[in-house]
C-alpha positions as CSV (number, residue, x, y, z in Angstrom):
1,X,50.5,118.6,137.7
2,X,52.4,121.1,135.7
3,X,55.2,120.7,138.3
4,X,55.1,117.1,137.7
5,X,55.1,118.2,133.4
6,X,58.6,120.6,134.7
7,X,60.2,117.6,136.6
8,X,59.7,114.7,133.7
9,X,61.5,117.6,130.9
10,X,64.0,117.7,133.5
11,X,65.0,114.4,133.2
12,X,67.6,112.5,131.0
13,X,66.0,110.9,127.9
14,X,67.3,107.4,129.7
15,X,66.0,107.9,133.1
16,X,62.8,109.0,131.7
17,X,62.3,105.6,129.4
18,X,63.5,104.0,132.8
19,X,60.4,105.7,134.2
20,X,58.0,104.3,131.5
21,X,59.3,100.9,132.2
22,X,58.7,100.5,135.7
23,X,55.4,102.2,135.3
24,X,54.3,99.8,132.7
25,X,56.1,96.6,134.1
26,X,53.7,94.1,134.6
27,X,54.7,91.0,135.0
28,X,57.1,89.7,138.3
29,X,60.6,89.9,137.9
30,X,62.0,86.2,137.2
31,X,65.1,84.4,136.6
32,X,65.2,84.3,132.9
33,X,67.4,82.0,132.5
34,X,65.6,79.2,134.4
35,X,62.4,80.6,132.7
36,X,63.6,79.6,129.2
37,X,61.9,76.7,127.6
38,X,63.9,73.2,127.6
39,X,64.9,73.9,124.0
40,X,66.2,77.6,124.2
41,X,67.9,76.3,127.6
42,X,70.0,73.8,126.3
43,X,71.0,75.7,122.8
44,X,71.5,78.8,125.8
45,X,73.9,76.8,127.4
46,X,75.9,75.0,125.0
47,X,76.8,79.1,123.4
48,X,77.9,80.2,126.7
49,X,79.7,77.6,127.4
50,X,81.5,77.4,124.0
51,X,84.6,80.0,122.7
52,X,81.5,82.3,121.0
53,X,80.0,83.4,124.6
54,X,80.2,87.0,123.7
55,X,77.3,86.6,121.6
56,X,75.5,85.9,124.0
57,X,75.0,89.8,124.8
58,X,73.8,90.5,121.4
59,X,71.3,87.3,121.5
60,X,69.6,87.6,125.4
61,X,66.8,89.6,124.6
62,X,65.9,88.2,121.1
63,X,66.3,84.6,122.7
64,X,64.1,84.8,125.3
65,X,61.7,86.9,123.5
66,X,61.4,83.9,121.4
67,X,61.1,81.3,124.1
68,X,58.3,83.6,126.2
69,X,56.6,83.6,122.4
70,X,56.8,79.5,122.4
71,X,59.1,79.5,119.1
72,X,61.1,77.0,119.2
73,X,64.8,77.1,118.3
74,X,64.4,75.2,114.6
75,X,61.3,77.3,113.8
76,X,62.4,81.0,113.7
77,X,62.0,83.0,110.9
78,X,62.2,86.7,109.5
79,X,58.5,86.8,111.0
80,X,59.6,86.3,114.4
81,X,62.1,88.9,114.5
82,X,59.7,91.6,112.7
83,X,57.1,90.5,115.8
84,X,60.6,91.0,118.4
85,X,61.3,94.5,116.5
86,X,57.8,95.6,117.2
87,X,58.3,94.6,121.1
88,X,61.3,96.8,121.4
89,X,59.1,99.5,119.5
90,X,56.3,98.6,122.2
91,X,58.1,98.4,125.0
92,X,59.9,102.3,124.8
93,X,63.0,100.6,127.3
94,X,65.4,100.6,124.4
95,X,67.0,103.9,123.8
96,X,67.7,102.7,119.8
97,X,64.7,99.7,119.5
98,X,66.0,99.4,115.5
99,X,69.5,99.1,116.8
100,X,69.2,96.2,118.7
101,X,66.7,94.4,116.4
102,X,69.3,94.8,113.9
103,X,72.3,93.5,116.5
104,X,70.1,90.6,117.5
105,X,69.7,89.5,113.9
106,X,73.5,90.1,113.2
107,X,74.4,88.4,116.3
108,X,72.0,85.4,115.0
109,X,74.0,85.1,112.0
110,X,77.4,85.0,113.1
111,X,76.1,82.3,115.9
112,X,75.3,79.9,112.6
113,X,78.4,81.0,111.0
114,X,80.1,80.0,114.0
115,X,78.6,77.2,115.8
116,X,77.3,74.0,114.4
117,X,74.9,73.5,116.9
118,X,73.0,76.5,116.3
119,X,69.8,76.9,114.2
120,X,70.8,76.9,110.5
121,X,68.0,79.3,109.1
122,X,69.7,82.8,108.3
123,X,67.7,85.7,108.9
124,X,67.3,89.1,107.2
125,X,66.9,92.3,108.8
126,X,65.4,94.5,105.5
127,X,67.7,97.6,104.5
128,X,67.7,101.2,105.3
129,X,69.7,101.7,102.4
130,X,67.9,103.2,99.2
131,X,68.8,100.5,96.6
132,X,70.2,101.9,92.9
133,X,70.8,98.7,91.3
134,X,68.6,97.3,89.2
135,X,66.3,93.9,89.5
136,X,67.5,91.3,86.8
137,X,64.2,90.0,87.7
138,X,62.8,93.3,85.6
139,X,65.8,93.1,82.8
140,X,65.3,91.6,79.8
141,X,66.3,87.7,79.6
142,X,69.1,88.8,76.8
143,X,70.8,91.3,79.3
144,X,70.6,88.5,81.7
145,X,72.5,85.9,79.4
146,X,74.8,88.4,78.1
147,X,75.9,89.1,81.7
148,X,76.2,85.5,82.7
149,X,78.1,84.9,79.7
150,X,80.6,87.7,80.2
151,X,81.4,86.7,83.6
152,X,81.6,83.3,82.6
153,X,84.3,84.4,80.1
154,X,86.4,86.5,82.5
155,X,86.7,83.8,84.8
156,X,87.3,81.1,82.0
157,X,89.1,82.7,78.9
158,X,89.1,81.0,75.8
159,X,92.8,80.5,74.7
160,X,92.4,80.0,70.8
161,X,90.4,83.9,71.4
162,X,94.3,85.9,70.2
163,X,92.0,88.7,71.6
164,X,90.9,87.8,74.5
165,X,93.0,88.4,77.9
166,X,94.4,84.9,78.9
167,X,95.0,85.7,82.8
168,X,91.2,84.6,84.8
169,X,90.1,86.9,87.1
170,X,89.3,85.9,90.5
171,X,85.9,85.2,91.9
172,X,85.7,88.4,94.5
173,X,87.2,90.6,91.4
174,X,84.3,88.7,89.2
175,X,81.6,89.6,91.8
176,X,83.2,93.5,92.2
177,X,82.4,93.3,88.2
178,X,78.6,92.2,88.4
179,X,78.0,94.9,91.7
180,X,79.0,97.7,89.5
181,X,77.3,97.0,86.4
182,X,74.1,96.6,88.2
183,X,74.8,99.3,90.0
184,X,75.4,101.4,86.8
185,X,72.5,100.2,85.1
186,X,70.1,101.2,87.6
187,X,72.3,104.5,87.7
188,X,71.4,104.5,83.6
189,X,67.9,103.6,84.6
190,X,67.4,106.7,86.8
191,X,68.6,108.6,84.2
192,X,65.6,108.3,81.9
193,X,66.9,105.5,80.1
194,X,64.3,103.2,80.2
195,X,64.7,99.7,81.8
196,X,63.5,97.7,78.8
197,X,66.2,99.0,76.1
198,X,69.4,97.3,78.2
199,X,69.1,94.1,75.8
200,X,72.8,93.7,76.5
201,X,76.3,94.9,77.9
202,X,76.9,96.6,74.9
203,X,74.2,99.2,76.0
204,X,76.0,100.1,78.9
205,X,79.6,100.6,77.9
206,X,77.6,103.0,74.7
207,X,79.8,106.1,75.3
208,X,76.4,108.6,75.5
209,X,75.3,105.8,78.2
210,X,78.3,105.8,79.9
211,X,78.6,109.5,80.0
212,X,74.9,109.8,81.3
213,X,75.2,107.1,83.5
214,X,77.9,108.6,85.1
215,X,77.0,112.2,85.5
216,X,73.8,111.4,87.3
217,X,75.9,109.4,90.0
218,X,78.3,112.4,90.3
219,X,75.2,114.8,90.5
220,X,73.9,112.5,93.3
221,X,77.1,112.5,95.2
222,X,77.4,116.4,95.1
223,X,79.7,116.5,91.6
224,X,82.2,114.8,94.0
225,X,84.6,112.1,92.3
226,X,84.8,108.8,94.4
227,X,86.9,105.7,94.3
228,X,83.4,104.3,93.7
229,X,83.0,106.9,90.5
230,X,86.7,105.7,89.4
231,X,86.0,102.0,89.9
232,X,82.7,101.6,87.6
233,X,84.5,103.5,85.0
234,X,87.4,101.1,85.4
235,X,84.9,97.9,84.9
236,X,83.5,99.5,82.4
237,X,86.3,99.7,80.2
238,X,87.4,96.2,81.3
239,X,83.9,94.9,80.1
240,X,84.3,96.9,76.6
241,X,87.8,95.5,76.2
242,X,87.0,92.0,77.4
243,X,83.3,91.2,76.0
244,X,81.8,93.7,73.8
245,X,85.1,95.0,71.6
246,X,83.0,97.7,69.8
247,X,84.8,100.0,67.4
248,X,87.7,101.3,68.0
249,X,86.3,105.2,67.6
250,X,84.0,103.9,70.7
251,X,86.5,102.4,72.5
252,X,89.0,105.5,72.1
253,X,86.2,107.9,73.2
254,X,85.5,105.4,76.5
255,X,88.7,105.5,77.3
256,X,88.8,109.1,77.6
257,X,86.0,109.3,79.8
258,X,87.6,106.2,82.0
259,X,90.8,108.6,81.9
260,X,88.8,111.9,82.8
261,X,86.9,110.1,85.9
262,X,90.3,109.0,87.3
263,X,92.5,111.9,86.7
264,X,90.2,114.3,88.2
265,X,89.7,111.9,91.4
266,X,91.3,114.2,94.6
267,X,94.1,112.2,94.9
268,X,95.2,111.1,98.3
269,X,98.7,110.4,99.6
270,X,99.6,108.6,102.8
271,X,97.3,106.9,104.9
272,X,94.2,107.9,106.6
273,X,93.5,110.9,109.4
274,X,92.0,106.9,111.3
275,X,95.0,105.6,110.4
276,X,97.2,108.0,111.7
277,X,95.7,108.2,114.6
278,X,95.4,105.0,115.5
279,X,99.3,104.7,114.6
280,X,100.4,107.5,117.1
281,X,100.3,105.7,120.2
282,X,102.7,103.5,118.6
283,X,105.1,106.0,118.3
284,X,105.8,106.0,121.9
285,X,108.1,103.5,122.5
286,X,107.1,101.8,125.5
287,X,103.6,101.3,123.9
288,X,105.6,99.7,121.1
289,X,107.8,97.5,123.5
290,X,104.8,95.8,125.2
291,X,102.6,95.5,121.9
292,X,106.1,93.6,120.4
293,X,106.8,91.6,123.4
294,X,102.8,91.5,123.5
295,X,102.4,87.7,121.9
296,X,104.8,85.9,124.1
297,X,103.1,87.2,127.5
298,X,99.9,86.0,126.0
299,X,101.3,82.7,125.4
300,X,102.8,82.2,129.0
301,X,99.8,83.0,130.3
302,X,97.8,80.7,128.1
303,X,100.4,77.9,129.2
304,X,99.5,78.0,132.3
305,X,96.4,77.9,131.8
306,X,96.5,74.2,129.8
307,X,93.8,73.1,127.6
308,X,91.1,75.0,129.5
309,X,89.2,77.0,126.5
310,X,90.3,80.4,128.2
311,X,94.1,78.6,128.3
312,X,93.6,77.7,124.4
313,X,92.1,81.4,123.2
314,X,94.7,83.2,124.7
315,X,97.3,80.9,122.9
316,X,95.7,81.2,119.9
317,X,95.6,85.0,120.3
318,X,99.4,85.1,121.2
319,X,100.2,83.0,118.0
320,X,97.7,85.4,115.2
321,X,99.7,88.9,117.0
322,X,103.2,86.6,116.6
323,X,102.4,86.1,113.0
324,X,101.2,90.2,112.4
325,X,104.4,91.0,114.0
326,X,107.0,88.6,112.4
327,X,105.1,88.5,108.5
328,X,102.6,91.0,108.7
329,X,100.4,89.3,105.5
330,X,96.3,90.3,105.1
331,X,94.1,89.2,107.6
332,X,92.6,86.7,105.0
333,X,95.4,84.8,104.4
334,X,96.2,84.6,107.6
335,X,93.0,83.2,109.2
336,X,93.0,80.9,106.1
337,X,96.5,79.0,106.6
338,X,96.2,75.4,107.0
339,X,98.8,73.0,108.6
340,X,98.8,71.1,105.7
341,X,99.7,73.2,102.9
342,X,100.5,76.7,104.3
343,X,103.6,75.4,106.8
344,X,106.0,73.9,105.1
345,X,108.6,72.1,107.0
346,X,112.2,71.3,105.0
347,X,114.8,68.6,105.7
348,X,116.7,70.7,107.0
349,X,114.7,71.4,110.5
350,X,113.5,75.0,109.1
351,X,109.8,76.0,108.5
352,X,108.3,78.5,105.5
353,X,105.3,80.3,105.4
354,X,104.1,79.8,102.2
355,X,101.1,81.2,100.0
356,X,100.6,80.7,96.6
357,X,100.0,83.2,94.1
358,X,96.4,82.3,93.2
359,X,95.8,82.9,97.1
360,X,96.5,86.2,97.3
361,X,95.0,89.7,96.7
362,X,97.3,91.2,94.1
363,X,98.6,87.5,93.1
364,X,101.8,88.3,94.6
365,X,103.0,85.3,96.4
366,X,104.2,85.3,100.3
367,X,106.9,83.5,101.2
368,X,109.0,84.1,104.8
369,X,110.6,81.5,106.8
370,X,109.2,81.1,110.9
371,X,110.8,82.1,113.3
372,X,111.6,78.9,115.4
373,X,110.3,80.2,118.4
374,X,107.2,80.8,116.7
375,X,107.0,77.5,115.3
376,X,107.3,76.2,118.9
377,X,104.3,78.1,120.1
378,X,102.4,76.7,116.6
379,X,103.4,73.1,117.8
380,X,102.8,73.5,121.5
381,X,99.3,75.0,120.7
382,X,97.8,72.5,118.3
383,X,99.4,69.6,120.4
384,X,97.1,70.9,123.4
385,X,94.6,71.8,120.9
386,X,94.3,67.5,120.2
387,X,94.3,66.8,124.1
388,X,91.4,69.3,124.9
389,X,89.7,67.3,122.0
390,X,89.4,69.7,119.5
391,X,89.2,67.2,116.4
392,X,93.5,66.3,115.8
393,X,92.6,65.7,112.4
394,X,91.7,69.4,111.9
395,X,94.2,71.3,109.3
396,X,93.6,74.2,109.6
397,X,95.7,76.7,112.0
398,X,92.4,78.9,113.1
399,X,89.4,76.5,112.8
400,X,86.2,78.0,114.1
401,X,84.3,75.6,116.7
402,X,83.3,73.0,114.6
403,X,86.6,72.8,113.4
404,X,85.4,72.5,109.7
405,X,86.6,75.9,108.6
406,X,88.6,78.7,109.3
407,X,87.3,81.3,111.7
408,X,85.3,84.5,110.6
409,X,87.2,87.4,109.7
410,X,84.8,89.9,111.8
411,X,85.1,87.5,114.5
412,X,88.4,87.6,114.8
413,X,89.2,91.0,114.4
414,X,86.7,92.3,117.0
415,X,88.6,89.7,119.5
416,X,92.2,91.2,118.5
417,X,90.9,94.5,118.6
418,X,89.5,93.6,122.4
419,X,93.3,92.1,123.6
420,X,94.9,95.2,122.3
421,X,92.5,97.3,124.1
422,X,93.2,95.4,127.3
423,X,96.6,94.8,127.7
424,X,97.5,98.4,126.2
425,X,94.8,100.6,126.2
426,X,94.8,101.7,122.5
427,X,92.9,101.4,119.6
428,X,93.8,98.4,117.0
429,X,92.7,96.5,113.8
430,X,94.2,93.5,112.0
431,X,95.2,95.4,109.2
432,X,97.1,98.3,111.4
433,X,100.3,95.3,111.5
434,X,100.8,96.0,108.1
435,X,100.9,99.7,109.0
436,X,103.2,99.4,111.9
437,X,105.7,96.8,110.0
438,X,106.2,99.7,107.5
439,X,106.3,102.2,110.2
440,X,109.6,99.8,112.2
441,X,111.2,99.5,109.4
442,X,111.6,103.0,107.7
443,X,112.1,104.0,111.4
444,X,115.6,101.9,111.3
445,X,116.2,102.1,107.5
446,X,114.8,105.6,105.7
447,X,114.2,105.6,102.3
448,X,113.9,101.5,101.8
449,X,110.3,101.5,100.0
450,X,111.7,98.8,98.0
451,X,112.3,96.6,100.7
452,X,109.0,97.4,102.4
453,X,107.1,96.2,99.2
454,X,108.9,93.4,99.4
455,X,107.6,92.9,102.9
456,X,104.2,93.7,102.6
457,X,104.1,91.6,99.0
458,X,102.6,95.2,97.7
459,X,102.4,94.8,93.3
460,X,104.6,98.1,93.0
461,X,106.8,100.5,94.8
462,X,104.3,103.1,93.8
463,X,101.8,101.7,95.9
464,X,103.9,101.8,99.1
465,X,105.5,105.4,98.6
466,X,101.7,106.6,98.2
467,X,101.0,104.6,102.0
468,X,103.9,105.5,103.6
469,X,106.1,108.5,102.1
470,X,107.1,110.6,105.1
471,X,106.9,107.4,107.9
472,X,110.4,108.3,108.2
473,X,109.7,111.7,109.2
474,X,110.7,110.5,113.0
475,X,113.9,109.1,111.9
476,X,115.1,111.8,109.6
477,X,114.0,114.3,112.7
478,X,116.2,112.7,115.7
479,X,119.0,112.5,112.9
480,X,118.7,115.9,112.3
481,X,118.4,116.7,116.2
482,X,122.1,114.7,116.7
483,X,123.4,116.8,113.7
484,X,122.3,120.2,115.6
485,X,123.9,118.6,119.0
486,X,127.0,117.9,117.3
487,X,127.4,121.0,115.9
488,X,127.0,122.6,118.9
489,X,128.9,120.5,120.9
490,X,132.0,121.4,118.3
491,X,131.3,125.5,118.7
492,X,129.4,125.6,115.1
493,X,130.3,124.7,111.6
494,X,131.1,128.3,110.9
495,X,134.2,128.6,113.0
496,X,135.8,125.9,110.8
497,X,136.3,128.0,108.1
């Protein structure tokens, strides 16, 4: 017995819930697939056999949990995956049971996102996260009004108002706006103020509430300033300008406090220790050949390949990397380009990329012209696209499956990040062909920020000398290093003289 107790500590957490398992297995070992009811069968097939199969892996065990538990595909509900989180807890197979639960519902959600064939009920996995903001539900009605009417107004300015800003805001910046003032007025809440005396906006942007409201969120991060810190004094002051207008002796003193919170923010130049590190492999440059020359490999391949779905994803692949490379723009705008208004083709035979202001981040428009060879692989690609029957009609450049829609951001970049992986063996994210166009060209032309801006449609130089100062260092270096050899090679300077 007790050398039985010594063996079991000797082994590995996983053997040992291995152990359990097959101790408490009772049931035969069957072909799960075949054992799924006719329902959960056919919806089983149609996702593997569609261009989402990976989530498949996420979705086995919930899925036939759910078919074992006769639930049929239309009928499940946040019920059903509490009872399939309290299996996993059960079972003690899983080494992270809450991981998985929470996968499984994840996965769930991104298959309806995805997949017009798949049960439309969204499910909710509850947080872990200790919620700060408050319940409008528990505000007063007037706080609630006053906060629909404010946003109201900064997505619709009145323009007879001489005060009032005439540029609308957009509807994520609107949304960013309500987070952090419920965010702050929980924060406010916490404080001691109580819940019942925020009757309106004004009561927030109050410079004693502000200032209170603030210095409990900095005690709670460990008196640390955050871009989070920065940003709700920032909407702050944009909701005091904007809405409330009180005095100007208030407004002076809120601004004050708005410019305290930012200027003592650590301020960070450059990109990120991820970033950088992600960039380094890069900097090799046969790492940099194949991920350039990257796209059309992918595309030969997916020629050959026809209008099999494996043929048509790696085309599709090939043609998002062709676009990062040639006009690295934000991986919104390019997963939401549509044939129809995005591609413009002129008289002349030549074709723009083209996306309006209103379209973009920082409202600054992107305009490049294609590549011809690119637009060759665009053609080619939708024309097999319409002979593998994927709707002809469909405008958009990305559609998801049902061809209604552009495809999912997180979808998408966890595919990329997969190619990348494969074909070169280093880490990658949409976003990094930004990094890397900036990275090319200060590596041929030092010093052009200007130009750079330009490329990457950033609202100010400012903003790309804080990304990027020093991406020349490599340039300036090897320069440096054929100054030294030259010197050398003429005996020294100092023998000139």
């Amino acid at each position: 017995m007790v050398r039985a107790c010594h063996d079991a500590r000797l082994l590995s957490l996983r053997r040992l819930q291995a152990a359990i398992a097959l101790a408490d297995r009772r049931k035969p070992r069957v072909n799960r697939r075949k054992s799924l009811s006719p329902d959960w069968q056919k919806l089983w097939v149609a996702l593997t056999d569609s261009d989402q199969s990976k989530l498949s892996f996420g979705l086995s065990s919930f899925v036939f949990f759910l078919s074992r538990s006769g639930v049929a595909p239309k009928e499940v509900r946040d019920e059903h995956a509490a009872a399939f989180r309290d299996e996993l807890m059960a079972s003690r197979i899983r080494k992270d049971p809450e991981a998985t639960y929470r996968k499984a519902v994840q996965t769930w959600n991104r298959a309806r996102a995805r997949l017009s064939f798949w049960p439309q009920r969204a499910l909710v996995a509850p947080s872990r996260q200790r919620v700060l903001r408050i319940d409008l539900a528990e505000a007063p009605e007037s706080f609630r009004v006053d906060l629909d009417g404010c946003l109201g107004g900064l997505a619709r300015p009145d323009p007879f108002d001489e005060d009032e800003a005439l540029r609308p805001l957009k509807a994520s910046t609107i949304k960013a706006h309500r987070d952090r003032l419920l965010l702050f007025a929980g924060a406010l809440v916490a404080s001691g103020v109580p819940i019942g005396q925020l009757t309106c906006l004004a009561v927030l942007v109050e410079p004693a509430h502000a200032r209170a409201g603030l210095k409990w969120m900095l005690a709670r991060s460990g008196d640390i300033i955050t871009t989070a810190h920065v940003m709700i004094a920032e909407t702050l002051w944009t909701i005091a300008c904007r809405h409330v207008r009180p005095p100007a002796a208030e407004l002076k003193d809120l601004q004050r406090l708005r410019s305290r919170i930012r200027d003592q923010r650590p301020r960070r130049r450059g990109l990120t220790e991820k970033n950088i590190e992600r960039l380094r492999p890069f900097r090799d440059p046969e790492t940099m050949a194949r991920f350039l020359s990257l796209p059309e490999e992918l595309f030969k391949r997916g020629l050959a390949l026809g209008t099999s779905p494996k043929g048509l994803l790696l085309q599709r692949d090939a043609i998002m990397l062709a676009i990062l490379r040639n006009h690295p723009i934000r991986r919104k705008n390019l997963l939401a380009l549509r044939l129809d208004t995005h591609l413009d083709r002129s008289a002349n035979g030549r074709t723009y990329l083209v996306v309006a202001e209103k379209d973009v981040k920082n409202r600054r428009g992107i305009e490049f012209e294609v590549d011809p060879a690119l637009w060759d692989m665009i053609e080619r690609h939708v024309a097999l696209r319409s002979a593998a029957g994927r709707n002809p009609a469909c405008p958009w450049l990305f559609p998801d499956a049902a061809g209604d829609g552009p495809l999912h951001e997180s979808y998408v970049s966890s595919r990329l990040s997969r190619v990348i992986a494969r074909e070169l063996g280093v880490a990658f994210n949409m976003h990094l062909a930004r990094h890397l166009a900036a990275y090319l060209f200060l590596l041929k032309k030092p010093g052009h920020y200007e130009a750079v801006r330009r490329l990457l449609a950033h609202s100010s130089t400012s903003v790309t000398l804080d990304a990027y100062a020093g991406f020349e260092t490599d340039s300036v270096g090897r320069q440096y290093g054929d100054f030294i050899a030259e010197a050398c090679r003429q005996g020294g300077t100092g023998r000139d003289r």
